[in-house]
TORNU-529017 format. One line per 8 residues: number of its first residue (from 1); their letters; for each residue x, y, z of C-alpha. Coordinates in Angstrom, 3 decimals, decimal comma, always signed. Example, Ala and Ser with C-alpha at 12.3 -4.5 7.8 and 13.67 -1.06 7.14 Angstrom:
<rs>
1> AS> +12,300/-4,500/+7,800  +13,670/-1,060/+7,140
</rs>
This chain:
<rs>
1> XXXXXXXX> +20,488/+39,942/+87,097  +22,353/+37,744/+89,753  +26,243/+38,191/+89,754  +29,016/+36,076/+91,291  +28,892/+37,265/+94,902  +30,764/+35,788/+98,065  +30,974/+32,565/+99,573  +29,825/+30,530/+95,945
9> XXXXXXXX> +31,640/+27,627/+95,356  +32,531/+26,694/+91,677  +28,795/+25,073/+90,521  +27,349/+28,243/+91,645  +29,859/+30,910/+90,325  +29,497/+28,557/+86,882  +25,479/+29,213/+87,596  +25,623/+32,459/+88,128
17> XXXXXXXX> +27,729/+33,213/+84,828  +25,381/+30,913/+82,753  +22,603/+33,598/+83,786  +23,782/+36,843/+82,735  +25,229/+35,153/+79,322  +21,666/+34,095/+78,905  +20,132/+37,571/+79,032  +23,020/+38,387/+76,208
25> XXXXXXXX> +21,529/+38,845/+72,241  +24,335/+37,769/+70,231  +25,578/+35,024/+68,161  +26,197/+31,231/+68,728  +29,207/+29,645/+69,032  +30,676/+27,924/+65,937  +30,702/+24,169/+66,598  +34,480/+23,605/+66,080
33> XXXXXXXX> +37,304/+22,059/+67,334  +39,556/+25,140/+66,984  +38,978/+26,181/+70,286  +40,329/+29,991/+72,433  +40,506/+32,006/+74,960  +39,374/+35,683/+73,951  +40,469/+36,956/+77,495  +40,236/+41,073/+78,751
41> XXXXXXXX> +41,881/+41,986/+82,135  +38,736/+43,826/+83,647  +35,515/+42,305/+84,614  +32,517/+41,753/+82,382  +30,714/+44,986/+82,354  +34,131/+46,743/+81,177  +35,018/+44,156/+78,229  +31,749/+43,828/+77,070
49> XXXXXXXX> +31,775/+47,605/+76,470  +34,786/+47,504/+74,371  +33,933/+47,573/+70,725  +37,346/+46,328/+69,793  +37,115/+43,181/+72,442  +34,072/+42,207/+70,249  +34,853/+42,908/+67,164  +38,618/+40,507/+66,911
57> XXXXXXXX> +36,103/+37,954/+69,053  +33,708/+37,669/+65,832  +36,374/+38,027/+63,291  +37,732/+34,865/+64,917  +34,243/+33,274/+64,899  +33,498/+34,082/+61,074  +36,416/+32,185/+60,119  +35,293/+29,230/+62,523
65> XXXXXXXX> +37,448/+29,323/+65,202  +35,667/+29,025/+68,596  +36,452/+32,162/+70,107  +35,219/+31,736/+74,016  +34,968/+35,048/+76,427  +36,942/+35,116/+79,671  +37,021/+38,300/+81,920  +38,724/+38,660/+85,125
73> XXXXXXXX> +35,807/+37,399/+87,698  +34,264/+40,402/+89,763  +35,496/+38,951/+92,612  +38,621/+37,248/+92,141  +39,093/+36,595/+96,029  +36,179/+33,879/+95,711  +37,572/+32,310/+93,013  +40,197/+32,126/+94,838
81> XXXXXXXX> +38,717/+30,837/+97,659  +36,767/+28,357/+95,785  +39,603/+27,566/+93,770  +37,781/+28,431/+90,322  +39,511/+29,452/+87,508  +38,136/+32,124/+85,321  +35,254/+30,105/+83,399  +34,583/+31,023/+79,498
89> XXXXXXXX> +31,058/+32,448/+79,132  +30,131/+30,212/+76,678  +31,193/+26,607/+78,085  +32,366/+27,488/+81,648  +35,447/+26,024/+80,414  +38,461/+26,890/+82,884  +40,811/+29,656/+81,303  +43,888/+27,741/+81,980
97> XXXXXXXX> +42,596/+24,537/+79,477  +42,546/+26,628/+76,189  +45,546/+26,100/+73,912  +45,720/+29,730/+73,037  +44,854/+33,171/+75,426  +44,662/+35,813/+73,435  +44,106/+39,280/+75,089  +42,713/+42,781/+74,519
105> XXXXXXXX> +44,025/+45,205/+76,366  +43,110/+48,771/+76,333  +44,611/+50,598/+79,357  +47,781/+50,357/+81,075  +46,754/+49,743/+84,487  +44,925/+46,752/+83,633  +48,221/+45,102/+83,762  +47,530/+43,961/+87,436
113> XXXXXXXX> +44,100/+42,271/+86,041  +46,141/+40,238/+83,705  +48,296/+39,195/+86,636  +44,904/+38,059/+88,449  +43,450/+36,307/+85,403  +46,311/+34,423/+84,502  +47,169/+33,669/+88,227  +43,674/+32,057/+88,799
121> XXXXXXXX> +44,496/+29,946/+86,305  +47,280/+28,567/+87,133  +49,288/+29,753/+84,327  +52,220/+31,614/+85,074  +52,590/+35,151/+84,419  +56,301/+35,422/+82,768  +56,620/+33,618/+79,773  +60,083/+32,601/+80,653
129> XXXXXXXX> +58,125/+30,015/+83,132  +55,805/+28,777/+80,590  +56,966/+25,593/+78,541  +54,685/+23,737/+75,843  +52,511/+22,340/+78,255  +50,857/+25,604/+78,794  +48,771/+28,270/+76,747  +50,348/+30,757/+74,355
137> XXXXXXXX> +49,895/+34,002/+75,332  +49,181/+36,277/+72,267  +48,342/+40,206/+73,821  +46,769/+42,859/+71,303  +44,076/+45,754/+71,694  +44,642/+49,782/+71,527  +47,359/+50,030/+74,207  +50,002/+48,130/+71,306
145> XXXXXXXX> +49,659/+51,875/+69,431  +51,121/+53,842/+72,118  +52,780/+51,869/+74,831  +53,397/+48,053/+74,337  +57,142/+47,606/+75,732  +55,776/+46,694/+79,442  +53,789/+43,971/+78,645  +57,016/+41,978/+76,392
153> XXXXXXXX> +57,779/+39,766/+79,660  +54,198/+38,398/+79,817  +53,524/+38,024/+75,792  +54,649/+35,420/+73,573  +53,784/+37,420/+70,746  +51,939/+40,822/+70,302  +49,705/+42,181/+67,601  +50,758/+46,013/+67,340
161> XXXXXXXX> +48,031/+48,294/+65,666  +44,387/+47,615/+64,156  +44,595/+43,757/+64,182  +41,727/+42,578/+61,881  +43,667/+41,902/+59,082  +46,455/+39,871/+61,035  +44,503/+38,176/+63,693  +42,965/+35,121/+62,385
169> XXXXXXXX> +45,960/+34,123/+60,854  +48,151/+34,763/+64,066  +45,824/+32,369/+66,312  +45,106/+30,130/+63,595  +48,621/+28,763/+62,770  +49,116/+29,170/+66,885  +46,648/+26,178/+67,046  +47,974/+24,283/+64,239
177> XXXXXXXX> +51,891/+25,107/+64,669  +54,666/+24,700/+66,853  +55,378/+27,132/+68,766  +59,091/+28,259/+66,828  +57,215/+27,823/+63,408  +54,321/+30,197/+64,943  +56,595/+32,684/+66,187  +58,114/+32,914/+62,872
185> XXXXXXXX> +54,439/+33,132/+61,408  +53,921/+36,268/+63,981  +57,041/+38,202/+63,140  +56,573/+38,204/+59,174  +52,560/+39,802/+59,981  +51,862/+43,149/+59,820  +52,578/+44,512/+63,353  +53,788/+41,125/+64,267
193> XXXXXXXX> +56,267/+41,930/+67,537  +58,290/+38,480/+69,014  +59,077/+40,645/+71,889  +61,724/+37,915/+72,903  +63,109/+37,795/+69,358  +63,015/+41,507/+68,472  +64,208/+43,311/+71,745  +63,599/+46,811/+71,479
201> XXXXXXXX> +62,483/+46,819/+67,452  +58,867/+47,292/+67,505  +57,430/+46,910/+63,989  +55,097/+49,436/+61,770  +51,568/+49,280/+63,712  +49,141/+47,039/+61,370  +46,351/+49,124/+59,538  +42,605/+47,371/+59,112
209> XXXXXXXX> +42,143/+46,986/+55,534  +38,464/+49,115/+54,662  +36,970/+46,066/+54,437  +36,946/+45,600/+58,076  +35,265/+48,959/+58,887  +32,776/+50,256/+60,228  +33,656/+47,648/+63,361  +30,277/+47,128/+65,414
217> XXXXXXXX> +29,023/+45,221/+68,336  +28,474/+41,524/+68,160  +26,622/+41,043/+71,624  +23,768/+43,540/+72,639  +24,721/+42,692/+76,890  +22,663/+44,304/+79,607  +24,977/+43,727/+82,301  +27,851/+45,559/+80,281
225> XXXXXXXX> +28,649/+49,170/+81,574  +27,000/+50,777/+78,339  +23,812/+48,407/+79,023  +22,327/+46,783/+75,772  +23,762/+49,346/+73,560  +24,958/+48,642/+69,993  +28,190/+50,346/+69,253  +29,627/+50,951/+65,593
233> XXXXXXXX> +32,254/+53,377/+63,968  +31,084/+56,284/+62,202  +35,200/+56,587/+61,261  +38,399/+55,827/+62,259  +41,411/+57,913/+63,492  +41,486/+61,480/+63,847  +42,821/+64,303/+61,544  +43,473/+67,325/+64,184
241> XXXXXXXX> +47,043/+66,914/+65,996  +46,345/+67,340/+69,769  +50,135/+66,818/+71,095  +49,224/+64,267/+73,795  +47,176/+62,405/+71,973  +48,333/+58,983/+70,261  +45,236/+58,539/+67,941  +46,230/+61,698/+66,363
249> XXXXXXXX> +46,581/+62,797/+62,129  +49,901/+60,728/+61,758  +48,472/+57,489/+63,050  +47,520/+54,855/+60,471  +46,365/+56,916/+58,268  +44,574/+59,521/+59,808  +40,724/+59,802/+59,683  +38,954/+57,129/+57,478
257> XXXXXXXX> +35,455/+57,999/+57,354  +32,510/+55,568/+56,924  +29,439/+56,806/+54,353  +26,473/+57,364/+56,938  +24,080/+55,744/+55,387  +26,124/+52,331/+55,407  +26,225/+53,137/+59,248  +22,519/+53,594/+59,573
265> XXXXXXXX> +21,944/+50,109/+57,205  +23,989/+48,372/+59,495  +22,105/+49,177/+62,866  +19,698/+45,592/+63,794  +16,053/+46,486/+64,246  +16,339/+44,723/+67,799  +18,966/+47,724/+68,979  +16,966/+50,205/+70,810
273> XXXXXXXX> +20,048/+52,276/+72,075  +23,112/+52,895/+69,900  +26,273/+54,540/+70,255  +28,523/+56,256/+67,415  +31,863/+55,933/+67,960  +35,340/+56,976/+66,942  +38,079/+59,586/+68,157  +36,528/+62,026/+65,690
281> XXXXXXXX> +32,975/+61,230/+65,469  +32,068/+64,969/+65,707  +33,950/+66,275/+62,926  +31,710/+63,332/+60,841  +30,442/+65,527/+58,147  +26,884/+63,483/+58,346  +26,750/+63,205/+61,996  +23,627/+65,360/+62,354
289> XXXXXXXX> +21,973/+63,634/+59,809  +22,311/+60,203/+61,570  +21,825/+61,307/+64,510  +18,269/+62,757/+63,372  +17,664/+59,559/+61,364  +18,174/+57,100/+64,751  +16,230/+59,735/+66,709  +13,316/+59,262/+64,031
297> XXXXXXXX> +13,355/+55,594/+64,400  +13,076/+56,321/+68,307  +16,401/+55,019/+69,339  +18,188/+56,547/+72,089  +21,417/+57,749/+70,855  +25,015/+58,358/+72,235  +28,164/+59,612/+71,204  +31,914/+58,776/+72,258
305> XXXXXXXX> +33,475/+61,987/+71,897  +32,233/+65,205/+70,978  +34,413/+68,442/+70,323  +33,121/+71,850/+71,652  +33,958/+73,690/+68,124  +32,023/+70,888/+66,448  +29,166/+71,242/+68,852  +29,541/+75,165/+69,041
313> XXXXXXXX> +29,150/+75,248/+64,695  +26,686/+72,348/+64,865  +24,153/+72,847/+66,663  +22,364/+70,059/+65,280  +24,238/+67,902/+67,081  +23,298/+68,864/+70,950  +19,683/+68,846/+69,380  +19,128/+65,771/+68,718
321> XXXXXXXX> +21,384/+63,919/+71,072  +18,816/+65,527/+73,627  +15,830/+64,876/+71,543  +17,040/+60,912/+71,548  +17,013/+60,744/+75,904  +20,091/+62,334/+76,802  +20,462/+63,951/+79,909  +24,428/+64,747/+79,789
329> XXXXXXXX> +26,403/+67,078/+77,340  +29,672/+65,930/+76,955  +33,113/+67,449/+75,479  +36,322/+68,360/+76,887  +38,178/+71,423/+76,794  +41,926/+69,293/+78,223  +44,222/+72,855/+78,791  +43,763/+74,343/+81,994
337> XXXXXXXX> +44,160/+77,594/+79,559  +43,831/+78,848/+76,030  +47,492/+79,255/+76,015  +48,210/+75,786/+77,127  +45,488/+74,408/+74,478  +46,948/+76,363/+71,737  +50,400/+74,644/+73,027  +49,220/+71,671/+72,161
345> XXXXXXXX> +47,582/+72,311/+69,124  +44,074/+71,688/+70,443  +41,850/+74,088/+68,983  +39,023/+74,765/+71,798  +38,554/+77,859/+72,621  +36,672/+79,504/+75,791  +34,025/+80,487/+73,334  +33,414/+77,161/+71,846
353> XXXXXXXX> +33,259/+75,921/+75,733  +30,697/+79,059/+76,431  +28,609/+77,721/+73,515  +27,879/+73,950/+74,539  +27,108/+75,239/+77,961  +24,984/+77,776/+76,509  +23,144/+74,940/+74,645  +23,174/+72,597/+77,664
361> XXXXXXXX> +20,920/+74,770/+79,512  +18,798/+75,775/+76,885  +17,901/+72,486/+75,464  +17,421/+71,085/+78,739  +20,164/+68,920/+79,771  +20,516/+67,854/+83,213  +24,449/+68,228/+83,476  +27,095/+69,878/+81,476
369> XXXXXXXX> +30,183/+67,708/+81,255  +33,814/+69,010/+80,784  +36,728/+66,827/+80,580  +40,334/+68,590/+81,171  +44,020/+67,286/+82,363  +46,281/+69,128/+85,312  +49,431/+69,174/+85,582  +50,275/+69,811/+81,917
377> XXXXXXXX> +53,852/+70,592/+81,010  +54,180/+74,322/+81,504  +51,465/+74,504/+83,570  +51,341/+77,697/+85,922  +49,444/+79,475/+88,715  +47,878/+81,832/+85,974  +46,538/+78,827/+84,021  +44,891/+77,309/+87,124
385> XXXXXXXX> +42,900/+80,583/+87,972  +41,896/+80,945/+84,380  +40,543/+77,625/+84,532  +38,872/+78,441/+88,020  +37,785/+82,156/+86,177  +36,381/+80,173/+82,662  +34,575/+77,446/+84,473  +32,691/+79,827/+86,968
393> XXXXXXXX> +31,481/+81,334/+83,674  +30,590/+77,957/+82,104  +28,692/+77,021/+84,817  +26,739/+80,616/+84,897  +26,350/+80,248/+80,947  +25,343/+76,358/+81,511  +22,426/+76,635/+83,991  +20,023/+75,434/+84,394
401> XXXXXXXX> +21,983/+72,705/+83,391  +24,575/+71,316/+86,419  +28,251/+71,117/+85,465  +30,245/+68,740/+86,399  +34,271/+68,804/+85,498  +36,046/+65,817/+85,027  +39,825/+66,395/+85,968  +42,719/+63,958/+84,587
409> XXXXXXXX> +46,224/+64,187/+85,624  +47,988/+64,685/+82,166  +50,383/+61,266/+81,702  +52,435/+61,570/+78,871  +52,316/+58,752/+76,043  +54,297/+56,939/+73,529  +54,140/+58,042/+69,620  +53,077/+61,655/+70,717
417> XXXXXXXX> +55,036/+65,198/+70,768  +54,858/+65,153/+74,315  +56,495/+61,564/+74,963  +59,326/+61,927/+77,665  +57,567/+64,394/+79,721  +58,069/+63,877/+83,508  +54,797/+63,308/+85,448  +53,972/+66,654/+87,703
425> XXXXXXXX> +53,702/+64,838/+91,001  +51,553/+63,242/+92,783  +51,736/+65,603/+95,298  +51,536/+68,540/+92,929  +48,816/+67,190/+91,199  +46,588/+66,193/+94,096  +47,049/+69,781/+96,109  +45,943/+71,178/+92,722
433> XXXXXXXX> +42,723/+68,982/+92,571  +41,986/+70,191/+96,245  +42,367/+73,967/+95,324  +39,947/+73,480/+91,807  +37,670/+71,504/+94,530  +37,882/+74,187/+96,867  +37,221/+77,394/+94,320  +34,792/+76,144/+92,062
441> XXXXXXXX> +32,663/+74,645/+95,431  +28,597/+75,549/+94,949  +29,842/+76,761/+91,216  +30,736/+73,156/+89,845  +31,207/+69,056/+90,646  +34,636/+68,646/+90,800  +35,317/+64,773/+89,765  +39,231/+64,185/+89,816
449> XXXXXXXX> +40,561/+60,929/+88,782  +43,688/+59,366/+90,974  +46,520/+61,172/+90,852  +48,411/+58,151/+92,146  +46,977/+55,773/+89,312  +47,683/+58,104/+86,799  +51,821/+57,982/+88,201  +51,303/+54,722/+87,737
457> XXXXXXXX> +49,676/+54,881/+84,114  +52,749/+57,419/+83,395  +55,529/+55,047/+84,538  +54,157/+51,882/+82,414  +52,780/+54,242/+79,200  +56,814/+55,814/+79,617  +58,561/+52,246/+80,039  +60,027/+49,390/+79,085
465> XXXXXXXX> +60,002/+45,443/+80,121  +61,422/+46,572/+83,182  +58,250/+48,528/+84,151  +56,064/+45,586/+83,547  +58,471/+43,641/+85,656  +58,528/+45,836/+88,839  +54,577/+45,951/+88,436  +54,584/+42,181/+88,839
473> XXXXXXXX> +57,324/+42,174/+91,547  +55,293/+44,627/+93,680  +51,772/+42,524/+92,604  +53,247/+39,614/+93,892  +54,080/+41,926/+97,668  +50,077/+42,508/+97,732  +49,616/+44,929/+94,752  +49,143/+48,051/+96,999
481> XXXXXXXX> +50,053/+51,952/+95,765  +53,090/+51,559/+98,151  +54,528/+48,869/+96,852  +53,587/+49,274/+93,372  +55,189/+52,756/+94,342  +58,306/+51,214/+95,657  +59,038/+48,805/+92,453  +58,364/+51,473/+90,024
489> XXXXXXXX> +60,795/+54,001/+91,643  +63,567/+51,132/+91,024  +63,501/+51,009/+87,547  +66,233/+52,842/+86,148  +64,736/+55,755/+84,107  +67,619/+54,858/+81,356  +65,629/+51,645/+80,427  +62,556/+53,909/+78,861
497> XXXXXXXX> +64,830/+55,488/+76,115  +65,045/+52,316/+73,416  +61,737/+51,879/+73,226  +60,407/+55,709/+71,853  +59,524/+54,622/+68,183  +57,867/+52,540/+66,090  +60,425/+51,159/+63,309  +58,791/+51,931/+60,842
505> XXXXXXXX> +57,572/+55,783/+60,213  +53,750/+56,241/+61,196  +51,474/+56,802/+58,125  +50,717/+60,370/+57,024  +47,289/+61,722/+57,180  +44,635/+61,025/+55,041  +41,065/+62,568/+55,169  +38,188/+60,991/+52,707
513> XXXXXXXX> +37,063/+64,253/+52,415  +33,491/+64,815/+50,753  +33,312/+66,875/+47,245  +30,832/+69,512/+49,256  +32,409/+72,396/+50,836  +30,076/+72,307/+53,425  +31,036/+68,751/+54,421  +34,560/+69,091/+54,885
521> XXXX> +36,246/+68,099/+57,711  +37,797/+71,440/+59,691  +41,383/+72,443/+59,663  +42,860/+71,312/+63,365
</rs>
């Protein structure tokens, strides 16, 4: 499938995007003249992978507003050069034309891609420089549950939480209202935050009515980074209380689960590959069951997070996830240690890590996947050769299966017990990634993630507007680690403290828990 390369000028960027909507499956766009901007700060493959991105996109649809895509461009230097704004997918109509841009973001660091996007353009970033004559600027997506405060400079309004319920009505009355009357509209929604109203108030997070779930995909896309697969919640939320996590028991309610055979009736015939997903999937009390049932109807089949004590007491589910196609075993084990996992309340132990890579070899998977974070608060010398120690034996317990480790500095979020933790150092952190590197060599893959990105991811998950601003001041000097580096280091670490809470308390758990004792959902 042709993609935007270099040296296109604006008829053939516009061609080029006309091609790979046209390999799409998905739905039409509603003939109406209520007409958006459903923008995400990454390019095309990343967006189209986001089951959230989709899923506010076809609310918006179903109640006949004319929700257009708009990604950042994979190459954003020829648009520049060719002076093309980001074109909708649907009419190639230039971003900066639609009344209303409403975004999805999901990760901190996309921040600079919002820069880009809105830059292209020609809309200006702060909305103290935007007057009528330009688009409102309405930013959602998961981010808004843990870490919203650094994007109030560039928002005219924000959608905290699970937005279904609130989102039609907040772009609806933005095309219909002025924009004092809308920003009154905003503020009285659930998780409706008028960051230049409010200051540091941030509202209770908005929870999706059930009616809304399961959410699932709207676009079957082959050019996406999970290529032509149909996505759809098994549940919602988790129950267990990992410490750094913010989708943890106290957050909107917990885990809502979603009956499986409603999940299985809601799979199209045309969807050859699906993927389950939800923080919690695993601890799904039907999840073998569906999995067996998609694997009978010979779809391939993938999952978005699976724990090692579910996979350990389940074997079920390793079974048929390899019996669908799948060549990769997946979980995460996050401590370096079991003392630091018991520290925050994880609840993986070495022997529920020794049984998935017991089953990885023996079922025949190609690689054995572990994710983990370094630099951990309390992290110590003894936890680092434990890890070195355990994963020697993982890989020994794993083969024939290959394992591969996948190593994320820890970066300490909003609404968790560990918010306010000081990043280890970039320094730290990296040396540490060479030592695992060097001691598990010919034992394991070693594949670290940036330990400068995650600083970064740190400093805007741990700020305030401030944050956001030195990202765009150090953008604007070229956008490199140094000066992104620079700007971030003068933000005065007292401007992080007013934003640490919701107003509002968070909900308190609840599990749908089956009447069977077999079904129910394990204690964290």
């Amino acid at each position: 499938m042709a993609r935007p390369s270099k040296h296109r000028g604006a008829r053939d960027l516009a061609a080029a995007l006309r091609e790979r909507v046209r390999a799409e499956t998905g739905p039409p766009l509603p003939s109406s003249p209520h007409r958006v901007a459903m923008a995400y700060p990454s390019p095309y493959a990343v967006g189209m992978s986001s089951l959230g991105y989709q899923r506010i996109t076809m609310l918006l649809r179903e109640a006949g507003i004319a929700a257009e895509r708009v990604f950042l461009p994979d190459d954003p230097d020829e648009h520049e050069r060719s002076g093309t704004a980001p074109l909708s997918c649907e009419t190639a109509t230039p971003l900066g034309r639609f009344p209303v841009i409403a975004v999805s973001f999901a990760y901190e660091t996309e921040l600079l891609g919002l820069f880009r996007l809105l830059d292209l353009a020609g809309v200006p970033v702060l909305r103290e420089e935007r007057n009528e004559h330009h688009p409102r600027i309405l930013i959602g997506g998961p981010i808004t549950m843990a870490s919203p405060a650094f994007l109030a400079p560039f928002a005219d309004a924000m959608l905290l939480g699970e937005a279904e319920d609130v989102v039609v009505t907040a772009v609806a009355e933005a095309l219909r209202q002025d924009r004092e009357a809308w920003l009154d509209t905003v503020a009285a929604l659930p998780g409706g935050w008028v960051p230049e109203r409010d200051g540091s108030r941030l509202p209770a997070m908005a929870k999706a009515s059930e009616r809304h779930l399961p959410a699932r995909s709207a676009w079957l896309a082959p050019e996406a980074e999970l290529s032509s697969m149909f996505l759809l919640e098994g549940e919602r939320g988790c129950h267990r209380a990992c410490a750094f996590c913010v989708l943890r028991r106290t957050t909107n309610g917990g885990m809502r689960l979603v009956d499986g055979d409603r999940v299985l009736s809601l799979i199209p015939e045309e969807a050859r590959k699906v993927g389950l997903v939800g923080a919690a999937i695993s601890d799904h009390p039907e999840l073998p069951r569906m999995l067996e049932a998609l694997v009978a109807s010979g779809r391939q089949v993938s999952v978005s997070s699976l724990r090692a004590d579910r996979i350990a007491k389940r074997p079920g589910i390793a079974h048929w996830l390899r019996q669908s196609g799948a060549r990769t075993l997946t979980t995460a084990s996050d401590g370096a240690s079991e003392r630091l996992r018991r520290a925050m309340s994880k609840g993986t132990t070495h022997e529920h890590l020794l049984a998935c890579a017991q089953q990885a070899g023996a079922l025949g998977f190609d690689i054995f996947k572990v994710y983990m974070m370094i630099g951990v608060p309390g992290e110590t010398e003894a936890d680092l050769e434990e890890l070195v120690a355990s994963t020697r034996e993982l890989a020994a317990a794993a083969r024939p299966a290959r394992l591969a480790l996948g190593v994320a500095p820890f970066a300490a979020k909003r609404q968790t017990p560990l918010d306010g933790q000081p990043f280890a150092g970039v320094k730290v952190v990296e040396e540490r990634l060479k030592r695992l590197d060097r001691s598990l060599r010919g034992a394991a893959e070693v594949r670290p993630a940036s330990a400068r990105w995650a600083w970064v991811e740190h400093e805007l998950a741990q700020g305030g507007p401030e944050a956001g601003l030195a990202m765009l001041t150090a953008w604007r000097a070229g956008g490199t680690f140094s000066a992104i580096k620079r700007a971030l280091l003068e933000v005065d670490p007292a401007t992080r403290r007013p934003w640490t809470r919701y107003e509002a308390p968070l909900v308190d758990p609840i599990v749908r828990r089956p009447k069977s004792d077999e079904a129910t959902c394990p204690s964290p």
